[in-house]
N, C-alpha and C positions, 0 to 999 in steps of 0.2 A: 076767524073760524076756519081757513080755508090751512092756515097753516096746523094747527090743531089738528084736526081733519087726516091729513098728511101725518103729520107725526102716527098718529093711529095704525092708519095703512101702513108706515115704512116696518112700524112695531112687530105690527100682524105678518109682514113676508120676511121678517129678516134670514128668520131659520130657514125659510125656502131658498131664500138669497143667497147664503153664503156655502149652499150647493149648487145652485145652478151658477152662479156669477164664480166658480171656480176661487171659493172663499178659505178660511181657514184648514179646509183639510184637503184641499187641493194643491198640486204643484202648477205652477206657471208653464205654460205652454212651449211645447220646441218652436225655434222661431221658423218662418218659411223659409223654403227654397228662394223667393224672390223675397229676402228682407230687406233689400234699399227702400221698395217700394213702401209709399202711403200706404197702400189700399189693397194688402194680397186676397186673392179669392179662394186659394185651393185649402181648405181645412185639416192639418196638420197638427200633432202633437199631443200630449195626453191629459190635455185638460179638454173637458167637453164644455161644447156652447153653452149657452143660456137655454136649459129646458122649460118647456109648458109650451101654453098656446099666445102668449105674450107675441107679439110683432113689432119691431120701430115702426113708428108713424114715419123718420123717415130716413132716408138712404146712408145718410152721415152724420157721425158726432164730432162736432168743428172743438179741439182744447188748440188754443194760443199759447204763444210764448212768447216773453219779451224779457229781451234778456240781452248780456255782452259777448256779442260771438265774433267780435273783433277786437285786436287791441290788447293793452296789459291785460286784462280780466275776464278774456274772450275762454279761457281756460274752463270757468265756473260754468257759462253759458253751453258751451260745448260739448261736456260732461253732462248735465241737464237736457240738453237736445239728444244725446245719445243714449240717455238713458231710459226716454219717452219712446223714441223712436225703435227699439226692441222691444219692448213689453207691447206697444202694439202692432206690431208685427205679430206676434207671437197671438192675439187678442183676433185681431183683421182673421188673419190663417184659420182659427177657430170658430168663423160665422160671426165676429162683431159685436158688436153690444143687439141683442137677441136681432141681427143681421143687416144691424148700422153700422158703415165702416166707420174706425176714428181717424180724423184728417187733421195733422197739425200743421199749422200755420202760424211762421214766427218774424221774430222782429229785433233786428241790432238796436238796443239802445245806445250802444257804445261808451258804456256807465256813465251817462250822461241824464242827469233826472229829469230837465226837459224834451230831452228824444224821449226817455222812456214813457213821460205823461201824454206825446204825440200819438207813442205807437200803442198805449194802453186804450185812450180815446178812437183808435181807429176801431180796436175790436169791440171795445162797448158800442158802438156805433151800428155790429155786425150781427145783427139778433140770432143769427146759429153758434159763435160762441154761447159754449155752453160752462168751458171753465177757462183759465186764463192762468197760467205757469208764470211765477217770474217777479220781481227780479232776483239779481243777485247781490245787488247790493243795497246796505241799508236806506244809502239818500235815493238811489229810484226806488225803490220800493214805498217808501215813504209816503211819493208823491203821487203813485200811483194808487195806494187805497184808497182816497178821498172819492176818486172817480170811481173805480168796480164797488165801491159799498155804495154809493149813490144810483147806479145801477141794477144794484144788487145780484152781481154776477160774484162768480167764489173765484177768488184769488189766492194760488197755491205756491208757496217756497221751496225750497230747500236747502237755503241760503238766508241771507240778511237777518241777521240773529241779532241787533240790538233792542235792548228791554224795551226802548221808546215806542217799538210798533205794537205792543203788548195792548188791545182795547181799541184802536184806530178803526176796526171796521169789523161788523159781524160776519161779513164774508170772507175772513181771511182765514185760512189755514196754514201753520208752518211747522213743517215737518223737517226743520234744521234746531243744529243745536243753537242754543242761545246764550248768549254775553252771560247775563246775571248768571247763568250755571257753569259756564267754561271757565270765566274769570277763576271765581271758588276752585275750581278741578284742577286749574294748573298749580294753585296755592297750596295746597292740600298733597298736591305731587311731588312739589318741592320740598312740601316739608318732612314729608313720609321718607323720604332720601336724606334728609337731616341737615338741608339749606337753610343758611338764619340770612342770608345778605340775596339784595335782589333787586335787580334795576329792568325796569320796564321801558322797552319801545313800543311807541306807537304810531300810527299815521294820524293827520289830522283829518279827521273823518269821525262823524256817529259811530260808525262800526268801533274802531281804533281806541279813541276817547271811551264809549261803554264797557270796552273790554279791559281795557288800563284799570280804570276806575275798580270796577268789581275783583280785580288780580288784588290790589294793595291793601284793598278792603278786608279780603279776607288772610292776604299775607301777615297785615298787621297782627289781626286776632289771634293767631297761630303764634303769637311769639316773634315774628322776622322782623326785619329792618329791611325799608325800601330804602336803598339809598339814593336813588334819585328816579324820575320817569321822564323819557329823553321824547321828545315829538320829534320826526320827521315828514317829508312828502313821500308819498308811495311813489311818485314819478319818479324821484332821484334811482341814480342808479351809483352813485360814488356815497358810500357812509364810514369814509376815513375820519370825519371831522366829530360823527359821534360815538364812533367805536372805540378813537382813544379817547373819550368822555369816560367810557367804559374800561378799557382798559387800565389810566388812572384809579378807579373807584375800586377795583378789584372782588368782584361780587363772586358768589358759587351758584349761580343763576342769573337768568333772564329770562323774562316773559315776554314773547316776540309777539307782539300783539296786530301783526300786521297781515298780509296777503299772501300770493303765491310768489307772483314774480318778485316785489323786494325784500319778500322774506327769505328767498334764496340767496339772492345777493347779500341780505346782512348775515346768513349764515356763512355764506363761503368767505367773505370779508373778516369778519370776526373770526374764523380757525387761522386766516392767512396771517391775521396779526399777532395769534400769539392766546388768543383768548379762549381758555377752558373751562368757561360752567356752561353748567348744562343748559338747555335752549328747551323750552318746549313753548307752541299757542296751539291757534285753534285748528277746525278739521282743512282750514285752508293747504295747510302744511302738510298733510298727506296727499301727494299729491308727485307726480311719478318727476315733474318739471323742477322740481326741489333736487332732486339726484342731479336729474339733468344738465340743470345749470351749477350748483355747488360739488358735485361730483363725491370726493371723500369726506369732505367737511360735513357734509351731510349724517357720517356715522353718530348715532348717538342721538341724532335728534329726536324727541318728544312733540306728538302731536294728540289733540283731543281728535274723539270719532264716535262715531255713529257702527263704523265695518269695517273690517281689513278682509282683503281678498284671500289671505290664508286661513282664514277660519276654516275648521277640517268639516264642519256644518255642509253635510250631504247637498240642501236646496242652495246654501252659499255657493259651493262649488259648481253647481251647476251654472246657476246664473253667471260665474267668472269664466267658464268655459264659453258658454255662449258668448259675453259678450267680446272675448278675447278671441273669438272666431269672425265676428262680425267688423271687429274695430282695429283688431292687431295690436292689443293692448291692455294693459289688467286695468281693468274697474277701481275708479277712486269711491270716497263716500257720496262722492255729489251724484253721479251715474248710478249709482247703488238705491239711494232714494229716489232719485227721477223715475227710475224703474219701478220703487217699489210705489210711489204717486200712481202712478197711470193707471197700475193697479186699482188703486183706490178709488180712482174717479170711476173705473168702469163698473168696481163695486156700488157704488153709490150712485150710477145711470141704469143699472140693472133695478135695483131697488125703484124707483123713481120709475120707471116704465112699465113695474109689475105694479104699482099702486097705480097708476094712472092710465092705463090700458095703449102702452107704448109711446105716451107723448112724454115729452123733457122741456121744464121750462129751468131756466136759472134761478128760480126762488126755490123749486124744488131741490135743483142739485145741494143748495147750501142745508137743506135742513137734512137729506142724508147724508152729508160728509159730516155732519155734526156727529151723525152715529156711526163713524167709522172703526173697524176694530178688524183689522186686516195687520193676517200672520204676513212676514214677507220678508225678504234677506238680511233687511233692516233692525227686523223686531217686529212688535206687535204696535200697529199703526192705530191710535187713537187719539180725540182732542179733546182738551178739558175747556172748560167755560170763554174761554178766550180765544180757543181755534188756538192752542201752541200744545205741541206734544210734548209732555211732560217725563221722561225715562231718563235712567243712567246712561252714560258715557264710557267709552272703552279709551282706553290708552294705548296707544302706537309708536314703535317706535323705528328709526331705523339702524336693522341690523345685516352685516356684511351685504348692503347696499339693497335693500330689501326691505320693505314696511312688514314689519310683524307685530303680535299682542306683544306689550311690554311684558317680560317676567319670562317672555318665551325662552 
């Protein structure tokens, strides 16, 4: 009854909401003068607070994060923290959620999916988490929705895209791309370039394995020939032993079906030896530590996305200013959704405090992020019955050492 009830209420304030909660036809907020901080006070920038007579019940809105902010994968986690941490900055500067500061508070899992179910069980443990970020990879993540759906707190991605977590828990929302759609994309990309021969790397991992899987899948149907799928450890950092696997087979593609750091490494490995087809995976790969470490090899590369920081998109540019102010650095897709997430939540604590006369419990927050429908640099942010956003994908790629839209 009581959820019922709620749905009503969130129904009856949406329209009010997605004004005053600086909704669809709002721009996101200038960040403050003191944006390192948690908790700025001086209200700044041109998105207006939360209007009416609504008040928080109380001083803070506690979102978690648990995540890799160490180590090979510390990159995903990082990106994710940084992308939370300006949008409420910008949020805080503006009076808060109707004058609740948001406080995050995070946690190294060190893509390790027993730290990660340590540090998930800490914040369900902590009844002012109100939402809980993370992870990034598919095995913590995994391990962690057993616990937040059992609690019934809402667990938010931006990352961990394997189809397996598709159903695991009604409080999950993921606002990354996913395996079963990227696989097809990169398939679909090759073949529109006029690739019939294709050999897949993977990591051994859920991630790895579901992304392989869905690539050949649909490579097949298209006509192509896999000629083989090579597994590796994403640990390794010498892949001499399977790139002349590769290079033997002589393929006009690959689907790099792997992460940041050793998909750099098999990119710059593979041009060193000699090897010319084309490369593309997922959003992992845009990603600035790809240049970084493969440096020119990097030309050419194909990657799926969510956002390229050259979108000529007015509100894109903005948010790449700002965040390139704050960080000294352009905005990946990960930073890009983390930003447009917070958004979301605040959307959805707004809503949830005007039905409920300023209180927030986490059963409520899950049934308004249900009804999310948040404009934001990303796109238009909504979940279908499973809590996964369901939208096309953009293509990137990089050019004279720069990620741009493919075709640019």
């Amino acid at each position: 009854m009581k959820k019922r009830l709620l749905g009503m209420l969130l129904s009856a304030t949406m329209v009010l909401s997605m004004t005053a909660c600086g909704g669809n036809d709002a721009k996101p907020a200038a960040p403050a003068d003191n944006a390192g901080t948690e908790a700025a006070t001086e209200a700044k920038g041109d998105e207006p607070a939360p209007a009416g007579d609504v008040e928080a019940a109380n001083d803070t809105f506690k979102v978690a994060l648990v995540a890799p902010l160490s180590g090979d994968n510390a990159t995903y986690g990082n990106k994710q923290e940084n992308g939370y941490r300006l949008a409420m900055d910008e949020i805080n500067a503006n009076g808060g959620i109707y004058g609740a500061q948001i406080v995050l508070e995070t946690y190294d899992d060190t893509s390790n999916p027993e730290v990660a179910a340590t540090g998930t069980q800490k914040f369900v443990d902590d009844e002012d988490v109100m939402v809980l970020g993370g992870s990034c990879l598919t095995s913590c993540t995994a391990v962690m929705l057993p616990i937040t759906g059992d609690a019934e707190l809402a667990q938010m991605v931006v990352s961990s895209s394997a189809r397996s977590l598709t159903g695991l828990s009604d409080a999950f929302f993921r606002m990354a791309v996913q395996d079963a759609a990227v696989g097809p994309q990169i398939a679909n990309q090759f073949t529109g370039m006029g690739c019939t021969k294709a050999v897949a790397l993977f990591p051994n991992s859920d991630f790895g394995i579901g992304l392989k899987d869905s690539f050949i899948e649909k490579f097949a149907d298209n006509g192509g020939e896999v000629l083989d799928t090579i597994e590796y450890q994403s640990t390794d950092t010498d892949f001499s032993a399977i790139l002349t696997t590769v290079k033997s087979l002589n393929p006009d593609c690959i689907a790099l079906c792997g992460t940041t750091t050793d998909g750099a490494l098999i990119i710059k490995q593979a041009r060193q030896m000699g090897i010319e087809a084309y490369i593309m995976g997922q959003p992992g790969l845009y990603n600035q530590n790809i240049i970084d470490i493969a440096g020119d090899a990097a030309e050419g590369l194909l990657a799926s996305g969510t956002f390229v920081a050259t979108n000529t998109d007015a509100n894109v540019q903005e948010f790449v200013k700002k965040y390139e102010a704050k960080y000294n650095e352009t905005p990946d897709g990960y930073s890009a959704l983390a930003y447009d997430q917070m958004y979301v939540i605040y959307e959805a604590a707004c809503k949830v405090m005007e039905a409920n006369d300023g209180e927030v419990t986490r059963e409520d927050m899950v049934a308004a992020l249900k009804q999310s429908n948040y404009v934001g640099v990303t796109g238009t942010v909504n979940f279908d019955e499973n809590g996964d956003w369901v939208r096309d994908y953009l293509v990137v790629t990089v050019k004279d050492g720069k990620y741009v839209l493919y075709g640019e």
